[in-house]
GUTORGU-793956 format. One line per field, with one value per residue (C-alpha): residue number from 0; x, y, z. Coordinates in pm, whole numbers, padded with zeros to 5 digits, m for minus. Layout:
nr [NUM/...]
x [X/...]
y [Y/...]
z [Z/...]
//
This chain:
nr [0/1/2/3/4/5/6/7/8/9/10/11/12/13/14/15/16/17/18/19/20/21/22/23/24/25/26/27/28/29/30/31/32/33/34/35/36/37/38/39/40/41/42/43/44/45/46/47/48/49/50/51/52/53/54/55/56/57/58/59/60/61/62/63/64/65/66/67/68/69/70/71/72/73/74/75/76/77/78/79/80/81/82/83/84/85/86/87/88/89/90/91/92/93/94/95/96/97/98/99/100/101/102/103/104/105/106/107/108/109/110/111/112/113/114/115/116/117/118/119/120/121/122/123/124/125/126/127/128/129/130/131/132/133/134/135/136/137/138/139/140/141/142/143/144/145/146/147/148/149/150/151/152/153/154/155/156/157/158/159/160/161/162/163/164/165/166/167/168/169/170/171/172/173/174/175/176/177/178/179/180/181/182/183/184/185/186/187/188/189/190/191/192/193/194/195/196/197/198/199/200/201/202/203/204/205/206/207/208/209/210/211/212/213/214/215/216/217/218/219/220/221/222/223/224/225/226/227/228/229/230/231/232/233/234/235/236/237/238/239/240/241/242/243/244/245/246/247/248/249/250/251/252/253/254/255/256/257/258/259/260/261/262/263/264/265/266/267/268/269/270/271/272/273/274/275/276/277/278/279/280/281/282/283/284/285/286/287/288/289/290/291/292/293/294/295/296/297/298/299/300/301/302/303/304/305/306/307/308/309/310/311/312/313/314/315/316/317/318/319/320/321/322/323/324/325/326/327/328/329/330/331/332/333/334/335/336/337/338/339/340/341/342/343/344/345/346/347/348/349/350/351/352/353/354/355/356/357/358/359/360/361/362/363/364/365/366/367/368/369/370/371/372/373/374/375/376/377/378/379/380/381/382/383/384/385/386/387/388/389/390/391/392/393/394/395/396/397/398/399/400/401/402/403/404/405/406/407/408/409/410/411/412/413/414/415/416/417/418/419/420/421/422/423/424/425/426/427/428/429/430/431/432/433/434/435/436/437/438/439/440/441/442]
x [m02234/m02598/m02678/m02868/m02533/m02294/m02505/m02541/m02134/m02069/m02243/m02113/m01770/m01806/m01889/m01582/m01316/m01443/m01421/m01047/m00690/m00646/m00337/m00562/m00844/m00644/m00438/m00704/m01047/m01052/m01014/m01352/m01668/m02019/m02153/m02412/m02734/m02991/m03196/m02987/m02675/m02392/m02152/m01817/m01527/m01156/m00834/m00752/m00409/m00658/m00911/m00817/m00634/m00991/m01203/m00954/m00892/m01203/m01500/m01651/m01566/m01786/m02077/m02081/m02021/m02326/m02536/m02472/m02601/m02849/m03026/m03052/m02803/m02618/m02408/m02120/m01958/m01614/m01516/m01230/m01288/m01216/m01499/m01755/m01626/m01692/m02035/m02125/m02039/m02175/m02508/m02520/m02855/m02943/m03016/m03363/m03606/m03593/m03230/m02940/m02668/m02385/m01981/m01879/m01528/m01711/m01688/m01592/m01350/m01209/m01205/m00859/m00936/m00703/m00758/m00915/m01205/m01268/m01574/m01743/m01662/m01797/m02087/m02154/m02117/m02355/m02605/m02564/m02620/m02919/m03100/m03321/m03201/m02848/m02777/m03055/m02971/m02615/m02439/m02068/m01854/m01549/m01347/m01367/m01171/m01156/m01382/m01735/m01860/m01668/m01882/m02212/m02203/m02011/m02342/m02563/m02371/m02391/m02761/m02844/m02621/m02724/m03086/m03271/m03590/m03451/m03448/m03189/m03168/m02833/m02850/m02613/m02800/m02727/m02907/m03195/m03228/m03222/m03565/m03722/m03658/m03747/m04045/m04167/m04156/m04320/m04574/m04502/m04451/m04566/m04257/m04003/m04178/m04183/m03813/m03699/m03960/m04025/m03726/m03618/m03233/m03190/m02813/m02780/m02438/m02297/m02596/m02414/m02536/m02902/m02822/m02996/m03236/m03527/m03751/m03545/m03498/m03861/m03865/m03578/m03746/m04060/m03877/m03609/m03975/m04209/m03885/m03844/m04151/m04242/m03906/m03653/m03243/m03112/m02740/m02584/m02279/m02143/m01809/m01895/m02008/m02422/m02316/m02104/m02357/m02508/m02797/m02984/m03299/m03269/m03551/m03372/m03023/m03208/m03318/m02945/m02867/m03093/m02922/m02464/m02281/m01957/m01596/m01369/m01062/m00722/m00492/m00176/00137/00069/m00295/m00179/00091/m00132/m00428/m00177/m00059/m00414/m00514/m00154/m00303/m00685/m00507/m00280/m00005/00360/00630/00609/00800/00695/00987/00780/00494/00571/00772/00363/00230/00494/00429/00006/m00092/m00415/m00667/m00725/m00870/m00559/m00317/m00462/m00452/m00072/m00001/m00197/00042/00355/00222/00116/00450/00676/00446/00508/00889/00991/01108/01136/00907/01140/01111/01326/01097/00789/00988/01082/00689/00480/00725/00720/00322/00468/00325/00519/00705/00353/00247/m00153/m00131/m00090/m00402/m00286/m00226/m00415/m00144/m00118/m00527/m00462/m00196/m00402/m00663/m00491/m00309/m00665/m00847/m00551/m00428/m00226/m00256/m00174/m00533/m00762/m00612/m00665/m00916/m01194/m01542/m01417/m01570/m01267/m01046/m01390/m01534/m01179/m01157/m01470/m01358/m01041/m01218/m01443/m01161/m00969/m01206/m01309/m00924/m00744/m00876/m00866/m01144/m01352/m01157/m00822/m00941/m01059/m00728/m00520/m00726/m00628/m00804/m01165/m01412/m01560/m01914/m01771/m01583/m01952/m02101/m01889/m01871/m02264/m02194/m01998/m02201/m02474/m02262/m02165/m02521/m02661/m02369/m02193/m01875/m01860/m01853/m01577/m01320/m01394/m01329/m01000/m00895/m00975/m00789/m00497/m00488/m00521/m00878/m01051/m00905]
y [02656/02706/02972/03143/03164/03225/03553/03676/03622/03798/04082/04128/04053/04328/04563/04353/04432/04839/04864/04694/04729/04541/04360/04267/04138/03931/03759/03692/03731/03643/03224/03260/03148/03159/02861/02823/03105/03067/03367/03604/03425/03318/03080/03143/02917/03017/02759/02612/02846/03178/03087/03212/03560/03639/03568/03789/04084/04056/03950/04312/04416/04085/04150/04533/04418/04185/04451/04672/04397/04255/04553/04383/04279/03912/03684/03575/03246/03120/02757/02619/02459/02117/02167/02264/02011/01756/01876/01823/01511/01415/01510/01742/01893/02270/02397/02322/02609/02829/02664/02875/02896/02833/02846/02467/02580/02657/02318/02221/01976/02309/02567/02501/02463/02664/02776/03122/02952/02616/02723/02909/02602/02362/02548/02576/02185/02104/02323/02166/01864/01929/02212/02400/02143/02303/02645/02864/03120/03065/03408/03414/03762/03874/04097/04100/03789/03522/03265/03336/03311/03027/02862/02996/02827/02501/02513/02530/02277/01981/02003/02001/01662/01511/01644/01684/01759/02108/02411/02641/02988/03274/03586/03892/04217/04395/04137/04149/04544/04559/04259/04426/04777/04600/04447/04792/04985/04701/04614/04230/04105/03776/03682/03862/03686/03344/03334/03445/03262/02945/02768/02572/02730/03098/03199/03576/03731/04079/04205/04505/04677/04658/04939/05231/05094/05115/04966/04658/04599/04616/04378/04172/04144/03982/03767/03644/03583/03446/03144/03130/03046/02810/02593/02760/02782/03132/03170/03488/03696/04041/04222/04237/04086/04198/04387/04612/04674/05014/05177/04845/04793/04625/04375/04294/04246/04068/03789/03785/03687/03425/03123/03102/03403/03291/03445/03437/03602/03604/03297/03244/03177/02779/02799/03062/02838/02572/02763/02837/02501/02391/02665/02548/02197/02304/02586/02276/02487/02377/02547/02689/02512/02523/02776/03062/02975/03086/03390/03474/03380/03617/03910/03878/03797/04033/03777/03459/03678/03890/03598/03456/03742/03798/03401/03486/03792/03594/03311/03578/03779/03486/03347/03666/03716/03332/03376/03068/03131/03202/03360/03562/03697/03703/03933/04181/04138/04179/04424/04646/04705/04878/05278/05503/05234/05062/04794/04753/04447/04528/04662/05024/05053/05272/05487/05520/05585/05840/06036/06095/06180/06449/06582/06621/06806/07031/06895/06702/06287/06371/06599/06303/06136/06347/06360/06625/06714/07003/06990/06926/06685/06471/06426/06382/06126/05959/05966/05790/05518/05469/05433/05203/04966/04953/04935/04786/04462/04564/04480/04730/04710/04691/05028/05169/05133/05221/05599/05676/05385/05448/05173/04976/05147/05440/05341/05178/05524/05712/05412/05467/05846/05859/05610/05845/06136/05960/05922/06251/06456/06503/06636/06382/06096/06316/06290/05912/05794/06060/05910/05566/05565/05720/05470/05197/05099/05197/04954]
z [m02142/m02312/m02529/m02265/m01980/m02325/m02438/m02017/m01968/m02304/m02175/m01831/m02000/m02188/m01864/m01685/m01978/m01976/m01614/m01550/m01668/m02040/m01887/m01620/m01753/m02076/m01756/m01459/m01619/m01974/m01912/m01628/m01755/m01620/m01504/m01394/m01302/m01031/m00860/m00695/m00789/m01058/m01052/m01233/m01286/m01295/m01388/m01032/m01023/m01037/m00851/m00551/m00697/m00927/m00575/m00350/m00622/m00885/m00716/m00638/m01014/m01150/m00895/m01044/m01380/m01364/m01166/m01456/m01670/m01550/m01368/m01021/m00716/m00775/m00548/m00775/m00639/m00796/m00835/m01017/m01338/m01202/m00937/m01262/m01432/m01136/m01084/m01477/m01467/m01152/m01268/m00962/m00943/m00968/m00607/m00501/m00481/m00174/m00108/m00081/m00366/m00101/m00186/m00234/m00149/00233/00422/00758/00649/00455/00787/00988/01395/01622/01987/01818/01697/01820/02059/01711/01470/01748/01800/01387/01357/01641/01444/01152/01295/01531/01359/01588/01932/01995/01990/01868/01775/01738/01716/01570/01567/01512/01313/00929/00723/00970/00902/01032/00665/00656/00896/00809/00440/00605/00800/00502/00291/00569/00613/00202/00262/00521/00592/00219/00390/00503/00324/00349/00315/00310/00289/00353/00505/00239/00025/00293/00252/m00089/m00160/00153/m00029/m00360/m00218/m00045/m00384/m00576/m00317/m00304/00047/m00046/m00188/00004/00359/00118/00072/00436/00602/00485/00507/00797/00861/00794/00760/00823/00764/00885/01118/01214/00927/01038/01200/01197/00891/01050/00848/00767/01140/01190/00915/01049/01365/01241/01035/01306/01535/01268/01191/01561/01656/01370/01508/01238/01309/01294/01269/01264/01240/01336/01369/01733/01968/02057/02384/02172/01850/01795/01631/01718/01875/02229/02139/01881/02080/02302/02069/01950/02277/02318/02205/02222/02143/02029/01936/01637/01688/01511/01483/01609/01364/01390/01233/01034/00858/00850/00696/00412/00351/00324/00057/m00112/m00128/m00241/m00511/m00639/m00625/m00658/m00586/m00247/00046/00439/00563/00300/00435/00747/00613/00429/00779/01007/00729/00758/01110/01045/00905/00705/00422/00430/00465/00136/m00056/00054/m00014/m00414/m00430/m00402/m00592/m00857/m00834/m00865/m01118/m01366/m01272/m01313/m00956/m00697/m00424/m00130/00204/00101/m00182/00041/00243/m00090/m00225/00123/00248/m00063/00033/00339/00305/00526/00715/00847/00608/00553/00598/01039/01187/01352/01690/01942/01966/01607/01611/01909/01696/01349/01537/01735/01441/01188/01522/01604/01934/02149/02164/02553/02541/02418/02716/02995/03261/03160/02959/02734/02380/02170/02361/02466/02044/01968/02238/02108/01757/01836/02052/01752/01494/01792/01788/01418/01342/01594/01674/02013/02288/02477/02800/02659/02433/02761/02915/02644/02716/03050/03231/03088/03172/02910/02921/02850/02518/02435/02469/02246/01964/02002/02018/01681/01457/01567/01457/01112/01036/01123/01035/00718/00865/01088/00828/00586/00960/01004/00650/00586/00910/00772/00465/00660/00912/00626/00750/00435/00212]
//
């Protein structure tokens, strides 16, 4: 590590150490090191057996840390030593200008195939192979944790391999708002059109949150047209599919919809299981047979990114105990997250959405269903369908059934109705995020 990275890390360790539990930080963050530094991005390294637990439990609390420290918004990437190591001595180049810093642990070799996503991670490869001829651009969605990042930096990684010429840029919109709110204040559009527009592939994640930012979807827009035009790749993601995303402008849903629009949904118990014995391999950890594995699998159907971190809590639990890691354990740790007999690790139900909902407004769950326009029964209606489909998993239709046989426009128009509502109304947001963190959807 150069003097330069030795004197940064010190400081944001410092930040780190302040802002954790002692116990914590001596176990999981004291043995990571920073890495490497380019713009908008470090690179941290963790012992192969932490990797994983510091990336599902610490990486917010490092990205705050070095925002503290270094007075602007980072991308923190971990790696496992060995994978530093491996790069040293490789000789691996620094990440060319106007390149994305991408997550080497992102690969398609690395993202299991299952009937749930085999359309999206088809899609992704032909991309990355034929820039700008396949899909374009190439839309993935689904809920939260299941791979679409996965995909977009698997994207990224096989054209810096296999196409040099290409430049590569990701970006989250978050990242997107804050150099386009950066760039407003400091009056240098220059470089904030430089680094989204020239570059051949433009990796996008989480568009949802475009919405209602007005000026940052103007500025989207222009930027999504000026790459277009010039023959750039776009790939995107969402939580939803473009047909269901609100507070967006329709020319730019429109252009969303221009190239394949494609699904990533939950996986069944057999890519589940697998997806753990793959992260076993990667993690190098020993231990752990297949009949627990399944036991992690049955206990966190919800999403790769929850099945991990269940898989690092056992690991971690029978790690500290001396315990052998059993089904049987897996049952006593994942189980013991259970809060008032519904673990957090299951999505609610819509009957389950339909209940809180009824109980914070003061009425019956049989009210939001029934046929009618009355004030009460109708926002608590919409409120519910909101939290149903933020929550749940659900689709559209299947919400629209679950309340009373309501068509799928009509679930559309009161998602619309209540994002509006959190925006504009103060109220509104405190019911939606008490109901969250009720429902276990604020975690």
């Amino acid at each position: 590590m150069s003097e330069e990275l030795e004197t940064t890390w010190r400081l944001i360790r410092e930040e780190l150490r302040a802002g954790v539990p002692e116990v914590a930080f001596e176990t999981w963050l004291a043995p990571v090191r920073l890495v490497s530094r380019s713009e908008g991005t470090l690179v941290v390294s963790a012992p192969a057996g932490a990797r994983s637990w510091v990336e599902q439990r610490y990486l917010g609390a490092i990205s705050e840390a070095a925002l503290k420290t270094l007075g602007s918004p980072v991308g923190v990437n971990v790696v496992s030593e060995g994978e530093a190591v491996a790069n040293r001595e490789s000789g691996a180049p620094p990440a060319r200008e106007g390149v994305a810093a991408l997550n080497p642990r992102y690969t398609f070799d690395g993202f299991v195939i299952s009937a749930s996503n085999r359309l999206a991670h088809a899609s992704a490869l032909a991309v990355a192979e034929q820039p700008a001829q396949a899909y374009n651009p190439l839309f993935l969605h689904g809920p939260p944790g299941l791979g679409k990042t996965h995909l977009l930096h698997a994207i990224g990684q096989y054209i810096q391999a296999y196409a040099l010429d290409l430049r590569v840029a990701y970006t989250t919109v978050e990242t997107f708002t804050g150099e386009f709110v950066a760039a407003t204040r400091g009056g240098n559009f220059d470089k904030f059109r430089e680094r989204f527009r020239a570059v051949d592939v433009l990796l996008v994640d989480d568009v949802q949150f475009l919405a209602r930012r007005t000026g940052t979807m103007e500025a989207f827009f222009h930027t999504f047209n000026a790459l277009y035009e010039s023959g750039g790749q776009l790939v995107l993601t969402s939580d939803r599919p473009p047909v269901e995303l609100g507070g967006l402008e329709d020319r730019l849903l429109e252009r969303f919809r221009w190239g394949l629009v494609a699904a990533v949904e939950v996986p069944d118990l057999g890519a589940r299981t697998t997806i753990l014995r793959k992260r076993v391999c990667v993690d190098g950890i020993e231990g752990i047979y297949d009949e627990t594995l399944v036991a992690v699998a049955r206990l966190a159907p919800e999403s790769v990114r929850s099945l991990e971190g269940a898989l690092i809590r056992l690991v971690a639990y029978a790690s500290l105990t001396g315990e052998r890691a059993t089904p049987e354990l897996a049952r006593m740790v994942l189980g013991s997250l259970a809060a008032h007999a519904r673990s957090p690790l299951r999505s609610p139900t819509v009957a389950e959405v339909k209940q809180a909902t009824a109980e914070a407004l003061d009425i019956t769950a049989e009210a939001i269903d029934a046929p009618g326009r009355r004030a009460q029964p109708t926002f608590a209606r919409q409120i519910a369908m909101y939290l149903a489909r933020e929550l749940t998993g659900e689709s559209l239709p299947a919400i629209g059934s679950d309340f009373g046989g309501r068509r799928h426009a009509t679930v559309l128009h009161a998602c619309r109705k209540i994002e509006r509502e959190i925006g504009e109304r103060a109220e509104a947001r405190e019911l939606v995020d008490s109901l969250k963190a009720r429902l276990g959807g604020g975690r």
